[in-house]
C-alpha positions in Angstrom: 5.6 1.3 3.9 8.8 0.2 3.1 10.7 0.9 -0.7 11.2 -1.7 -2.2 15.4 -1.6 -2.6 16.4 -3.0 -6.0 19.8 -4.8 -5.1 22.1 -4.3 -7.6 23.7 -7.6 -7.7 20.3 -9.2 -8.6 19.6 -6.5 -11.4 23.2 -8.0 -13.1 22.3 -11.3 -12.5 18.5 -10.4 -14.4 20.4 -8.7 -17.2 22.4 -11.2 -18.0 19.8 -13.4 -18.5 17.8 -11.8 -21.3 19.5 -9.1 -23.3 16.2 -7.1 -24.4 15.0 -6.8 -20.9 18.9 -5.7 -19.6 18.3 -2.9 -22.8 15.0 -1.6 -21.2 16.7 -1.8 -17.9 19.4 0.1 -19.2 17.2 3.0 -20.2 15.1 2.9 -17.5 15.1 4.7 -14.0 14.9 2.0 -10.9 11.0 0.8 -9.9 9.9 2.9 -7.1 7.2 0.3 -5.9 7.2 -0.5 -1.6 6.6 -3.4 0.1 3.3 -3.7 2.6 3.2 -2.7 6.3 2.4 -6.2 7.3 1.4 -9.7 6.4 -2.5 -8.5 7.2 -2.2 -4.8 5.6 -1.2 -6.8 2.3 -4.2 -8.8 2.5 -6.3 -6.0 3.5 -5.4 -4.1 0.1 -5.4 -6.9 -1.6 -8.4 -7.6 -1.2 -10.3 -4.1 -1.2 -8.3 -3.6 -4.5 -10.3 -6.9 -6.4 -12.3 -5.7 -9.0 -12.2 -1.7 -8.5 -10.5 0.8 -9.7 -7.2 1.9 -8.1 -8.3 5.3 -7.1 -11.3 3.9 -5.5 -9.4 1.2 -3.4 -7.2 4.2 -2.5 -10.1 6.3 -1.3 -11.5 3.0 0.8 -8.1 2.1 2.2 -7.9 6.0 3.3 -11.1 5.7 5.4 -10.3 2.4 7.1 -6.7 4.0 8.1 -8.7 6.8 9.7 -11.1 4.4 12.1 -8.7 1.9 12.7 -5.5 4.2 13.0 -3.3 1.2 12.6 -4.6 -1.6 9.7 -4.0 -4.8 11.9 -5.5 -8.1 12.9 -6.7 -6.4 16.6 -7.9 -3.0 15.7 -10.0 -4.7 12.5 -11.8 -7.0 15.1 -12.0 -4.8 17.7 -13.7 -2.7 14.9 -17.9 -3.3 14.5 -18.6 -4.7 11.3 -21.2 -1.6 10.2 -18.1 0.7 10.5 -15.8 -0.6 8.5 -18.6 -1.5 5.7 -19.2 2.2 6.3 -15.7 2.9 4.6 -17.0 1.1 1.1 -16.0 -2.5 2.0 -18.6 -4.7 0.7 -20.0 -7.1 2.9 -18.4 -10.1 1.4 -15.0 -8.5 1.3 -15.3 -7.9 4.9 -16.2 -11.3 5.8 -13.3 -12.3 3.7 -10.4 -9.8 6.0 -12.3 -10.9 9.1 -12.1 -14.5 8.4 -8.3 -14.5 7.7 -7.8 -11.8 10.6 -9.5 -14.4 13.0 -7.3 -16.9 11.9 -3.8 -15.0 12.1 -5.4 -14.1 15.4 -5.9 -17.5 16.4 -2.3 -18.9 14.9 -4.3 -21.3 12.2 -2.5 -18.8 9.7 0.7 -18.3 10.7 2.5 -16.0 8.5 5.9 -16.6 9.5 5.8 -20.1 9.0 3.9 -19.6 5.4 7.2 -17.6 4.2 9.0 -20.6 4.9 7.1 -22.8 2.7 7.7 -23.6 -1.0 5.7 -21.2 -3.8 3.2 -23.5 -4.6 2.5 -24.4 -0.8 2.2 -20.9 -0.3 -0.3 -20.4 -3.0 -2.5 -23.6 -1.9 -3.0 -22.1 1.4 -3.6 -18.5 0.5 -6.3 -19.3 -2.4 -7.8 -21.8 0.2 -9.1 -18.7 2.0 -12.7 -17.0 0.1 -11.2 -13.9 -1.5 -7.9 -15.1 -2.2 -7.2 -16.3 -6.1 -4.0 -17.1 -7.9 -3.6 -13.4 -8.4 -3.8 -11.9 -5.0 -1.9 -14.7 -3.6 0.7 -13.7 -6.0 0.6 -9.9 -5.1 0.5 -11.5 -1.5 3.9 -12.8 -1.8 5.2 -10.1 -3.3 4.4 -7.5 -1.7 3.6 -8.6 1.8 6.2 -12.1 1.9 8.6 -10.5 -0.2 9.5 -13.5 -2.1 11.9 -13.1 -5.2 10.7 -15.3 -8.1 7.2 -14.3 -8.6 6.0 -13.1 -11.9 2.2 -13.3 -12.7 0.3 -14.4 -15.7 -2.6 -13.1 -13.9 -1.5 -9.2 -14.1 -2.7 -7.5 -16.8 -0.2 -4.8 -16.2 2.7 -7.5 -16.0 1.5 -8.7 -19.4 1.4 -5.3 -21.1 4.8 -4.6 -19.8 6.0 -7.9 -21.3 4.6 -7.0 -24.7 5.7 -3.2 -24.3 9.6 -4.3 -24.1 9.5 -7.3 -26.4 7.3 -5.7 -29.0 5.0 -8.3 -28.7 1.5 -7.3 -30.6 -0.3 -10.4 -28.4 1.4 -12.6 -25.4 0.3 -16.1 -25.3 0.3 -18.6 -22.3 3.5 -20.8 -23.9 5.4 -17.2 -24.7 4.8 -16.0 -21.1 6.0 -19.1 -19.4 8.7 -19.3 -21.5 9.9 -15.5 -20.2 9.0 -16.4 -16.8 11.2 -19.6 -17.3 14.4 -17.2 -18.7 13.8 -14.8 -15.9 13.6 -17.2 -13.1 15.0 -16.6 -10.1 14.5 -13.1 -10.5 10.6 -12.7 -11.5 9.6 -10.4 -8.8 12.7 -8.3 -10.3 11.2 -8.6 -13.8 7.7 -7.9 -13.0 8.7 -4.4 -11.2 10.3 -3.0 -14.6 7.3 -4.6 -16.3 4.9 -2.9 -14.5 7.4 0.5 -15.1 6.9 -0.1 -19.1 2.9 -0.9 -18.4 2.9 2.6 -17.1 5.1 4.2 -19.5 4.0 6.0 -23.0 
């Protein structure tokens, strides 16, 4: 995996936006967070990750590295179903990684051509996939597009981050967008040292 590199530029430009956020910043050691392998490898963990436990999803992710050696579109079809629901994959999840592995395979998902697209085209033709919700296509295009400005309602660790260096007791919607709003175009930025205060005593 590739780290992500926090470019120091962007982190001025971020703190000179909001001046409580540049305060935790200033406290605060640089995320150490990486980028995915691949387009696929994101979706793959993406969606293994959905409703489980991180540890778990670690542990699955583990035994599909093993029998696949490389996690790409040709070993995971060239791989029998039973083996990789052998690893802890539900059925449906599988069905949901084959389905958008056949089509990267085919060129009807092109992933290339989706990081060229605007955010919200982006998310319309991730979530149009089973398995894929506003969340994941979020982490999607953050950690497997690397694009810039994303910062998800969605996250529950995003939101206790927000709360943790505003001093927030509750976050609503209107507060959240308004933050997102300020932060923009640096969201994906943001949400790293939010998910560093989420983790934080």
């Amino acid at each position: 995996m590739n780290k992500i590199i926090v470019d120091n530029k962007d982190l001025l430009a971020l703190k000179t936006l909001d001046p409580v956020l540049s305060k935790y910043i200033e406290k605060s050691e640089k995320p150490n967070r990486y980028y995915a392998e691949s387009f696929f490898n994101c979706v793959v963990t993406t969606i293994i990750g959905q409703l489980i436990s991180t540890k778990s999803a670690a542990t699955i992710y583990k035994r599909l590295e093993d029998i696949l050696i490389v996690v790409n579109v040709d070993n995971f079809l060239a791989t029998p179903q039973a083996d990789i629901i052998a690893c802890g994959i539900y059925k449906k999840k599988y069905d949901q990684i084959h389905n958008i592995a056949k089509n990267l395979k085919s060129g009807i998902l092109d992933f290339h051509e989706l990081a060229l697209k605007s955010d919200e085209e982006i998310i319309k033709v991730l979530t149009g996939y089973p398995g894929i919700g506003l969340w994941s296509a979020e982490m999607i295009m953050i950690f497997g597009l690397r694009h810039p400005d994303i910062l998800a309602f969605g996250d529950f660790g995003v939101r206790s981050g927000i709360k943790k260096v505003y001093g927030l007791e509750t976050l609503s919607k209107k507060q959240f967008l308004e933050i997102k709003q300020r932060l923009s175009p640096y969201g994906t930025l943001a949400s790293l040292y939010f998910w560093q205060a989420h983790t934080k005593e």
